[in-house]
One Martini backbone bead per residue (centre of mass of N, CA, C, O) as a GRO file, in nm:
protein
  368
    1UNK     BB    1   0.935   1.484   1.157
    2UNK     BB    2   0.761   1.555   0.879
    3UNK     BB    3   0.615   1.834   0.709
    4UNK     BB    4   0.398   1.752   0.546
    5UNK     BB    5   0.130   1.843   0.333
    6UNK     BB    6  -0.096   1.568   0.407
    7UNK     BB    7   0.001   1.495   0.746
    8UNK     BB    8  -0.164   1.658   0.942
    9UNK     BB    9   0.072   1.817   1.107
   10UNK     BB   10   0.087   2.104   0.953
   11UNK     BB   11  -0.234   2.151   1.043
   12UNK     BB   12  -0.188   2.147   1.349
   13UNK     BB   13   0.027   2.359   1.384
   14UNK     BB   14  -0.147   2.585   1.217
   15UNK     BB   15  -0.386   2.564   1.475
   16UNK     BB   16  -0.189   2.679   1.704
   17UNK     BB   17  -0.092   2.947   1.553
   18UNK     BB   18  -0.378   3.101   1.535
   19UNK     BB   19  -0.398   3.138   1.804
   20UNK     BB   20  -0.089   3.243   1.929
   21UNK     BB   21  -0.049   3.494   1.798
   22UNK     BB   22  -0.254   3.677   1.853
   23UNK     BB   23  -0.188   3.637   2.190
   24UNK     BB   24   0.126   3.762   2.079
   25UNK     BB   25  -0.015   4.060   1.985
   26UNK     BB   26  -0.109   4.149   2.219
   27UNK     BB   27   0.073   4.142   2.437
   28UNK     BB   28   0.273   4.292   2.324
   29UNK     BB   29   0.100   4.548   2.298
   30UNK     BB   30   0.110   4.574   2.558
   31UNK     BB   31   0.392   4.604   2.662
   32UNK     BB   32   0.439   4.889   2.505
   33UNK     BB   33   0.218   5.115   2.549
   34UNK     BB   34   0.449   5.307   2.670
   35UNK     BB   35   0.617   5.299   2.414
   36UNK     BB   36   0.783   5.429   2.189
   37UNK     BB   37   0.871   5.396   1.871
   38UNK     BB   38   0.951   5.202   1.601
   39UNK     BB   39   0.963   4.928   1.729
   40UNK     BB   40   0.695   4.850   1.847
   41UNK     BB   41   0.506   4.890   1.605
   42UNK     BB   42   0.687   4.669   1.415
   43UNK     BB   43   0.614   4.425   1.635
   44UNK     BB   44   0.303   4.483   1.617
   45UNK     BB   45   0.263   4.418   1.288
   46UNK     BB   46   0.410   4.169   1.244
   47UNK     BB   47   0.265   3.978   1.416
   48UNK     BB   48  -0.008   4.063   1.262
   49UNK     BB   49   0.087   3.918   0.995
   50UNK     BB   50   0.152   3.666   1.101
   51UNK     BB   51  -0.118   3.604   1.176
   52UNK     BB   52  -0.275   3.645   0.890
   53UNK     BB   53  -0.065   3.415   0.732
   54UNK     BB   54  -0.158   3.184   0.938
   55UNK     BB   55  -0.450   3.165   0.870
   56UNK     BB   56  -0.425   3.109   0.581
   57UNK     BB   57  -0.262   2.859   0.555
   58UNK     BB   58  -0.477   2.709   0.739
   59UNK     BB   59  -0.679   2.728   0.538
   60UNK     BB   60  -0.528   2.593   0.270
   61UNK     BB   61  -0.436   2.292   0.426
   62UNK     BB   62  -0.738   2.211   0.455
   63UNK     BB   63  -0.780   2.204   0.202
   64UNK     BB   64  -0.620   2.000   0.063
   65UNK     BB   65  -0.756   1.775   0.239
   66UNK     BB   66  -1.023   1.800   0.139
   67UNK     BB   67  -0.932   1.792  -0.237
   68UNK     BB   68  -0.643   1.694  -0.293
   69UNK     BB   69  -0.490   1.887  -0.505
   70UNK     BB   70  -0.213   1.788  -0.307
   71UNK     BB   71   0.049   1.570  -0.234
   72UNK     BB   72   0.297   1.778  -0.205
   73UNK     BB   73   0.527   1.986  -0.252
   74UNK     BB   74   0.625   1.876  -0.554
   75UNK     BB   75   0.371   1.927  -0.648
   76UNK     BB   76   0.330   2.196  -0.590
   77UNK     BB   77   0.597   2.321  -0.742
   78UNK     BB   78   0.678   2.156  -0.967
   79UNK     BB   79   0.862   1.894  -0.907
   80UNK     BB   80   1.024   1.692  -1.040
   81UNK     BB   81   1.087   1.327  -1.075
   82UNK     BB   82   1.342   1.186  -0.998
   83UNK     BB   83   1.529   0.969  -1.201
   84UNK     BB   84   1.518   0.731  -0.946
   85UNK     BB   85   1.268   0.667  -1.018
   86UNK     BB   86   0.978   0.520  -1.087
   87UNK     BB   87   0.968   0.400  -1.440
   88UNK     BB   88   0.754   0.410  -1.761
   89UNK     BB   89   0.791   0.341  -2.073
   90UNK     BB   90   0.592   0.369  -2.346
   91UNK     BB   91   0.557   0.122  -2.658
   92UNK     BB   92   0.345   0.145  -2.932
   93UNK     BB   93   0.093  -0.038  -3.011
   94UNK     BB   94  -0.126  -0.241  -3.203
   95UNK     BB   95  -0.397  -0.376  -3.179
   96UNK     BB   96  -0.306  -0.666  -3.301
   97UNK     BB   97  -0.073  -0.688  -3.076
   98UNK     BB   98   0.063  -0.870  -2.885
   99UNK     BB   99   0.078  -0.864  -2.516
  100UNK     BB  100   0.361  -0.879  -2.316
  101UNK     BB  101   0.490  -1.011  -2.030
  102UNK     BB  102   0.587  -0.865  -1.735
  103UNK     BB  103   0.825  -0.961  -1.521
  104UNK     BB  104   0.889  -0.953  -1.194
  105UNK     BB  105   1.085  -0.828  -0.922
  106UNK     BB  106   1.152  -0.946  -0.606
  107UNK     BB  107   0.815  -0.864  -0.578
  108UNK     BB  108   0.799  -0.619  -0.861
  109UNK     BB  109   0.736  -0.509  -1.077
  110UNK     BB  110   0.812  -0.354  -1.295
  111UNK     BB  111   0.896   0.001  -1.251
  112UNK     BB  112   0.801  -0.059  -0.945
  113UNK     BB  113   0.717   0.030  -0.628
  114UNK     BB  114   0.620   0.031  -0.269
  115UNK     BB  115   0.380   0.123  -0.121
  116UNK     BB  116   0.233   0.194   0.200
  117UNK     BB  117   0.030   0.036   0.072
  118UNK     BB  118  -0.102  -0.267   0.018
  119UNK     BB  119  -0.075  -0.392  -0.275
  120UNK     BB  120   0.070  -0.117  -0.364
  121UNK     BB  121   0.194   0.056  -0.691
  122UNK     BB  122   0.470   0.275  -0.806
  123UNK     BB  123   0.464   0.536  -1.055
  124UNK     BB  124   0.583   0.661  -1.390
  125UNK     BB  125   0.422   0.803  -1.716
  126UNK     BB  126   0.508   0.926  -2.032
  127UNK     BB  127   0.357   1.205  -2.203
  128UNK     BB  128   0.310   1.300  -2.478
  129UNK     BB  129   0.399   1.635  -2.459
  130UNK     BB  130   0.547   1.612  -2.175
  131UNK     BB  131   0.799   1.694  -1.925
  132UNK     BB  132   0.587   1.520  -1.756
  133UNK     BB  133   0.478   1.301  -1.562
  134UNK     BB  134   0.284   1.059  -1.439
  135UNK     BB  135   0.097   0.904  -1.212
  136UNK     BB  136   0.101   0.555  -1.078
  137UNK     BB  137  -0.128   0.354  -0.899
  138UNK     BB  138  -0.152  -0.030  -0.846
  139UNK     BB  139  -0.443  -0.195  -0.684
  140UNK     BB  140  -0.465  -0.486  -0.528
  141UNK     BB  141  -0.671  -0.769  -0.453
  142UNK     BB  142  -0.616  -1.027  -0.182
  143UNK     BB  143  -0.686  -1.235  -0.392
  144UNK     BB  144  -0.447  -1.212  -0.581
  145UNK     BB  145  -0.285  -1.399  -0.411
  146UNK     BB  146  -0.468  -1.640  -0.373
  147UNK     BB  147  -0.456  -1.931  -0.492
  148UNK     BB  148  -0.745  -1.990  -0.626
  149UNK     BB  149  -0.617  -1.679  -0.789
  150UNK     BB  150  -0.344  -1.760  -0.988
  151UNK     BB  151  -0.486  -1.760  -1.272
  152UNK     BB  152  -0.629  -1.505  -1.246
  153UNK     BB  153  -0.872  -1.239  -1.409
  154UNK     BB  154  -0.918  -0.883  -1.356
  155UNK     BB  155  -1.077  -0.648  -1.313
  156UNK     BB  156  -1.101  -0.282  -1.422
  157UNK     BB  157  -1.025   0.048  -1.284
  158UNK     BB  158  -1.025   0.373  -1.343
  159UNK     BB  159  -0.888   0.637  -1.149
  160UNK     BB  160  -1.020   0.958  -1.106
  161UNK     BB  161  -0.971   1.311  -1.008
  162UNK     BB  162  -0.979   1.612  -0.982
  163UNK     BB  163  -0.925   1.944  -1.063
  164UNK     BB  164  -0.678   1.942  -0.878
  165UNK     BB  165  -0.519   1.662  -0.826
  166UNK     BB  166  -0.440   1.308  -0.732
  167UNK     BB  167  -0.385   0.985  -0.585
  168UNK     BB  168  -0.443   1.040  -0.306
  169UNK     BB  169  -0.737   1.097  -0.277
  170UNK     BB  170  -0.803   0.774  -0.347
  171UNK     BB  171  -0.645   0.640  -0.134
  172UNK     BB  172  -0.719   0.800   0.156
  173UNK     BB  173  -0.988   0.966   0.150
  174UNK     BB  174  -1.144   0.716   0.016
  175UNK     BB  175  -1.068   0.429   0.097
  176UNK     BB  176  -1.053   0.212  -0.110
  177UNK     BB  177  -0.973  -0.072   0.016
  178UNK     BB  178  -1.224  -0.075   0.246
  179UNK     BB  179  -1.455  -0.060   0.028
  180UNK     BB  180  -1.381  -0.295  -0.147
  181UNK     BB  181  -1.405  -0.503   0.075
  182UNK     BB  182  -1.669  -0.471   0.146
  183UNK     BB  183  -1.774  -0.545  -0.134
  184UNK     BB  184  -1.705  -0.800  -0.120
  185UNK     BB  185  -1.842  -0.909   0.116
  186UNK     BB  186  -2.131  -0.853  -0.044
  187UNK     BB  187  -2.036  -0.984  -0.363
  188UNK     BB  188  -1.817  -0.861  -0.518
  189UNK     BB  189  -1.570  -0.783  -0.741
  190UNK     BB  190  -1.234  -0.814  -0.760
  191UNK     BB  191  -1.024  -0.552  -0.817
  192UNK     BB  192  -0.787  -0.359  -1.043
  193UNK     BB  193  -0.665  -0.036  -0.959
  194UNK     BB  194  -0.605   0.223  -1.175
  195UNK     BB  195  -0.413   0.538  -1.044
  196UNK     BB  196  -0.437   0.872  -1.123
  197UNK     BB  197  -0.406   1.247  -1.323
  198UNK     BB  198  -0.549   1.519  -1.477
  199UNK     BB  199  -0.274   1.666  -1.386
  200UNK     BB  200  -0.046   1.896  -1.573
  201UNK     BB  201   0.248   2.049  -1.576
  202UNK     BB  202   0.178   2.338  -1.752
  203UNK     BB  203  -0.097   2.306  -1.848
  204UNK     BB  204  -0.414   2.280  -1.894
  205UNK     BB  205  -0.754   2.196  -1.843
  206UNK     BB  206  -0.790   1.883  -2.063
  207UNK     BB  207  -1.049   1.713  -2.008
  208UNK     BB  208  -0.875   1.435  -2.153
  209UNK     BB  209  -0.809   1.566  -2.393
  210UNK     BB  210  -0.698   1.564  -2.707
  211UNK     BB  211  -0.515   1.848  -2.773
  212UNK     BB  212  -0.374   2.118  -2.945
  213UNK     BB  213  -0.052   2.130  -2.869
  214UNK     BB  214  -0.100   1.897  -2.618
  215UNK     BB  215  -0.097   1.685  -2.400
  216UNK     BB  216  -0.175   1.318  -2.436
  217UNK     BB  217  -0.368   1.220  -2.211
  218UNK     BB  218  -0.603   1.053  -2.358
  219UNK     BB  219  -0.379   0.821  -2.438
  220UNK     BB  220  -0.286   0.772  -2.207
  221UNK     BB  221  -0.529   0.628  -2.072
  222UNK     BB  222  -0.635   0.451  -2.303
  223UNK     BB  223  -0.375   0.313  -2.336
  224UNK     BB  224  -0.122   0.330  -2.154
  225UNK     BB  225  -0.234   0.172  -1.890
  226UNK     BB  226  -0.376  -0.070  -2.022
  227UNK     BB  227  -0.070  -0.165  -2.108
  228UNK     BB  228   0.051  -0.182  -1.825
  229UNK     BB  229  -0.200  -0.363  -1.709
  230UNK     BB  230  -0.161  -0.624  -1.884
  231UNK     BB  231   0.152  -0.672  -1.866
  232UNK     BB  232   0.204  -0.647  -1.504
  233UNK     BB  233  -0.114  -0.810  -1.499
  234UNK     BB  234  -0.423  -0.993  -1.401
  235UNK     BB  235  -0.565  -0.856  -1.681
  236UNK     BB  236  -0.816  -0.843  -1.831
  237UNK     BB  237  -0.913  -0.770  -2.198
  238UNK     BB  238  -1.188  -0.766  -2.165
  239UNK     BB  239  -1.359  -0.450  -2.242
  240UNK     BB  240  -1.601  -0.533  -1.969
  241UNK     BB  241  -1.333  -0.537  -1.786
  242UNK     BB  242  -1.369  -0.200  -1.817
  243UNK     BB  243  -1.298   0.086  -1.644
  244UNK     BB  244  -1.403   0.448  -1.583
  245UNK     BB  245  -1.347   0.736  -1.338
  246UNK     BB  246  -1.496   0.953  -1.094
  247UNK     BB  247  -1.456   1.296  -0.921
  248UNK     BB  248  -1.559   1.513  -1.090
  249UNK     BB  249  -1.327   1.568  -1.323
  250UNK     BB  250  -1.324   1.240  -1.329
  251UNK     BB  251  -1.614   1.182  -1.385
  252UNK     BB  252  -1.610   1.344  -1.680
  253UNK     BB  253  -1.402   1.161  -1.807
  254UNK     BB  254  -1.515   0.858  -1.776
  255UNK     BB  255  -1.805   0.952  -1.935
  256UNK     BB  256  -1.654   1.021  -2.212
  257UNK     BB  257  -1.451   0.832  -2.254
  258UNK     BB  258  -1.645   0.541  -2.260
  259UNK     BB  259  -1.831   0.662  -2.482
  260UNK     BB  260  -1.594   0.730  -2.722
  261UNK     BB  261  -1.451   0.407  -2.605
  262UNK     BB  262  -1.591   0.147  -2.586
  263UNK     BB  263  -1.391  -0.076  -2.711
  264UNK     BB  264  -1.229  -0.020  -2.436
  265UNK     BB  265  -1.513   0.042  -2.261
  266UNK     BB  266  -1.805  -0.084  -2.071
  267UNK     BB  267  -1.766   0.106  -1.793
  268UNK     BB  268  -1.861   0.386  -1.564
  269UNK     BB  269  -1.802   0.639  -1.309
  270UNK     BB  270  -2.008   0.896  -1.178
  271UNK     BB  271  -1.880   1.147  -0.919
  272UNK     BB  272  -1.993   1.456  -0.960
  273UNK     BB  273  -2.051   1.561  -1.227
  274UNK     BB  274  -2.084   1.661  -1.587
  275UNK     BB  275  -2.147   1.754  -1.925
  276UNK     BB  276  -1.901   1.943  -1.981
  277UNK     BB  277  -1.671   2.128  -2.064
  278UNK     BB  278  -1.529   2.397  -1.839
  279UNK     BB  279  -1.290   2.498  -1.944
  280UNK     BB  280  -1.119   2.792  -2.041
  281UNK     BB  281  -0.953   2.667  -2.301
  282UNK     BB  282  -1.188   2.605  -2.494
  283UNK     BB  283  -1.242   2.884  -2.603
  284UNK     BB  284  -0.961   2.855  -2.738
  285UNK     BB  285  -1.096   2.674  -2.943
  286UNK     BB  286  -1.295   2.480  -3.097
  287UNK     BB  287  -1.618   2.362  -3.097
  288UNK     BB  288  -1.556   2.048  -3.132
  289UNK     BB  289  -1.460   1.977  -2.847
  290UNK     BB  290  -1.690   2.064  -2.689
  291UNK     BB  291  -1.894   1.843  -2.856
  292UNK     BB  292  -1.719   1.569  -2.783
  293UNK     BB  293  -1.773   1.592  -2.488
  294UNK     BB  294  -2.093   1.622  -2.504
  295UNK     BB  295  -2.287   1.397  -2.387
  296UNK     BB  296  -2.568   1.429  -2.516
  297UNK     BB  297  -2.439   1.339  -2.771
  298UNK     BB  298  -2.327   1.107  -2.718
  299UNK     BB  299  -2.568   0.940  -2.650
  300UNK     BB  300  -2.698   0.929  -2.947
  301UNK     BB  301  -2.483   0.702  -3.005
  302UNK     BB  302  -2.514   0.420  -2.839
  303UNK     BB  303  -2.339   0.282  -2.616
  304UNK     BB  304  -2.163   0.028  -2.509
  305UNK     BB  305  -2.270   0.065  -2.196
  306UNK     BB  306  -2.229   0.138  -1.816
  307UNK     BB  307  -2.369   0.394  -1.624
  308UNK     BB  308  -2.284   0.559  -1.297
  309UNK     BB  309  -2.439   0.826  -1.172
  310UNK     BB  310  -2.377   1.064  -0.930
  311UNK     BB  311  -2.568   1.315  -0.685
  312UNK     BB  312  -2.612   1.615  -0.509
  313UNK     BB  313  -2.835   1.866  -0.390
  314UNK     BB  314  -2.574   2.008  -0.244
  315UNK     BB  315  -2.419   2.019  -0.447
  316UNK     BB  316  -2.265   2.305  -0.649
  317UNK     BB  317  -2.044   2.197  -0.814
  318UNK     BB  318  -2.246   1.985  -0.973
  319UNK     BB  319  -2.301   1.927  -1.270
  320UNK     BB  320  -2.607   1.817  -1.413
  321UNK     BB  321  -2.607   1.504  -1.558
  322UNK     BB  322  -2.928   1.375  -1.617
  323UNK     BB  323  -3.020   1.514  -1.858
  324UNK     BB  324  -2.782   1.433  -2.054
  325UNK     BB  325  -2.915   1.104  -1.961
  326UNK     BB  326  -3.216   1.076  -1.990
  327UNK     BB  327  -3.220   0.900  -2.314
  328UNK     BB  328  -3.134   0.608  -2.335
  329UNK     BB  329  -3.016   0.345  -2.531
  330UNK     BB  330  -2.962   0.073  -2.688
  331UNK     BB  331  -2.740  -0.034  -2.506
  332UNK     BB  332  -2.724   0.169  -2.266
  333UNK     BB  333  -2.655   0.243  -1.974
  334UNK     BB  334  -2.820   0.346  -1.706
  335UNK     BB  335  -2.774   0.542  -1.359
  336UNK     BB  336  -2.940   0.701  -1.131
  337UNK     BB  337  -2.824   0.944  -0.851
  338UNK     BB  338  -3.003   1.104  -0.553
  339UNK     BB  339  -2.862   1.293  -0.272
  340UNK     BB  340  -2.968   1.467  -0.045
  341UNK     BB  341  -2.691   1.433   0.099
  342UNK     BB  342  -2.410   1.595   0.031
  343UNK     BB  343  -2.105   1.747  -0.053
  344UNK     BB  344  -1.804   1.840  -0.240
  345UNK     BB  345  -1.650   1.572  -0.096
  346UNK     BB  346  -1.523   1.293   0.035
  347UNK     BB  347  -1.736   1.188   0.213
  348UNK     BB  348  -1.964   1.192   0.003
  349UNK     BB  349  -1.826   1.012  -0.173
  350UNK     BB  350  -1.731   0.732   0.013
  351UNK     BB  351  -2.019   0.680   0.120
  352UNK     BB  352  -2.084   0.524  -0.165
  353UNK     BB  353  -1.875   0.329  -0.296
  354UNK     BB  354  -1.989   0.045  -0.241
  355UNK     BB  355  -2.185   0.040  -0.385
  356UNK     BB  356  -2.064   0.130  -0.668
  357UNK     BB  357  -1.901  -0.160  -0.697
  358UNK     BB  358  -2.121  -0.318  -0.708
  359UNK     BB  359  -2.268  -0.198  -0.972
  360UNK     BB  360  -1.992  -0.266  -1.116
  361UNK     BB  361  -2.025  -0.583  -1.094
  362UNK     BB  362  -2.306  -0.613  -1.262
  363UNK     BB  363  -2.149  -0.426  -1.520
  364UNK     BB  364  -1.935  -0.670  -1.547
  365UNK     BB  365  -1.668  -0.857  -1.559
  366UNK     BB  366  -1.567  -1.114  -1.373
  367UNK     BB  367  -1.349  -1.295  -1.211
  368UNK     BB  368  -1.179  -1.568  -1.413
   0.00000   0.00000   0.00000
């Protein structure tokens, strides 16, 4: 049994340690009490400072499954996947040129590999300009397999999570696929959703925008995931059946990408976001980054979406982007909700799922 960075198990063992230390370091310490010399001193010293290294780490540990930061030991250390990873590289391709289906292998997608749950496919895809890959997961739902769904079109949802972040935190803490399936049983459309992360190893907080100097982030969003599941999967192609969103800073990516990029997504979902660009990095690009990102700025544009932003009076991390939201024009769709309870956390996002899949059902194109 490996003692996994979110596998719950290192969780324990740290928690029951955090309690252990201190109570053999009491015990030493009265051992020795009679006993001179640098030896005692030394294990009773090393013991207390184990004491509170072992209770930090399981602080640590404990905010990591909370926040889902990170999703294993190698990405806590920047370790790139193994070359026999599964991966794809995207070729760029022209707006109007007609996007040719890859055949599965085996039951698999081509270049994708299976993840432990059910209709999940994990690969990785190269961001031009970054030595390291980002993942993507893609979940389909198990309408997908069933005959009478056999010729259908699905709608595609981007699935991103807050920074520093992965797809485990969607996978998991969200519970994705139950909160979809209960969406679906209650009258919604069934989604194939493809789950990635806005954090670039070695990279800054990019807030999904292309800037100078930078790896193609948004490129990567907007074009590579696309043409990967529109090629790989029976991905509808109207823009109407195509969104974007996320919690935290996947959902301000969500409603930025969207906004400026109608084109491509015809709807957002902000679970927790903000209203422009928060990174420390902005400050040192020219202002005009700034600005592009701006919702506030971006809304006077009236962008043909139907955005829904959610958020708590208690979240104190989620900037209030309601007013950035205030006053849309048509066709731009808005629907703001706030939650009396719930903080910037997992419980509080995933409790909401259900809602908000129906509502992006009523405002996408649905399964055709």
């Amino acid at each position: 049994m490996s003692l996994d960075l979110t596998g719950g198990l290192l969780a324990r063992l740290l928690i029951v340690l955090t309690i252990l230390t201190p109570a053999a370091a009491i015990w030493f310490a009265r051992r020795m009490r009679q006993r001179r010399g640098i030896a005692p001193l030394a294990g009773q010293w090393l013991l207390t400072v184990l004491a509170q290294a072992v209770a930090v780490m399981m602080a640590l540990v404990l905010i990591n499954d909370q926040y889902g930061l990170y999703a294993s030991w190698n990405d806590l250390l920047g370790i790139r996947p193994p070359a026999s990873a599964a991966a794809i590289k995207v070729t760029p391709t022209s707006a109007s040129a007609p996007l040719k289906s890859v055949p599965w292998v085996k039951g698999l997608p081509a270049g994708f590999v299976k993840n432990g749950l059910p209709h999940t496919y994990d690969t990785t895809v190269q961001v031009a300009g970054s030595p390291a890959p980002l993942p993507l997961s893609v979940v389909l739902p198990p309408e997908y397999f069933q005959p009478k769904y056999r010729k259908a079109k699905f709608p595609v949802i981007i699935l991103l999570p807050g920074y520093p972040g992965s797809t485990w935190s969607w996978l998991h803490k969200m519970n994705l696929q139950q909160h979809a399936q209960e969406a679906v049983a209650a009258g919604g459309s069934p989604f194939i959703f493809a789950v990635s992360s806005v954090t670039i190893a070695g990279a800054p907080d990019l807030e999904c925008m292309d800037l100078p100097g930078q790896p193609k982030l948004e490129t990567f969003l907007i074009k590579s995931i696309p043409q990967i599941v529109k090629t790989h999967f029976r991905a509808a192609t109207d823009r109407k059946a195509w969104a974007i969103g996320g919690f935290s800073e996947g959902a301000y990516c969500g409603a930025q990408l969207a906004m400026r990029h109608p084109d491509i997504f015809g709807a957002a979902l902000s679970i927790a976001g903000y209203p422009r660009p928060e990174s420390p990095y902005f400050s040192t690009i020219p202002r005009s980054y700034t600005d592009a990102g701006d919702l506030e700025l971006l809304l006077k544009k009236a962008p043909d979406i139907a955005l829904l932003a959610t958020e708590s009076v208690q979240d104190r991390q989620a900037g209030n982007i309601f007013k950035a939201l205030a006053h849309p024009r048509p066709p731009t769709v808005v629907k703001t909700v706030l939650f009396q309870v719930g903080g910037h956390n997992y419980g509080a996002f995933s409790m909401e799922l259900k809602a908000d899949l129906l509502w992006m059902s009523q405002h996408m194109l649905r399964v055709h």
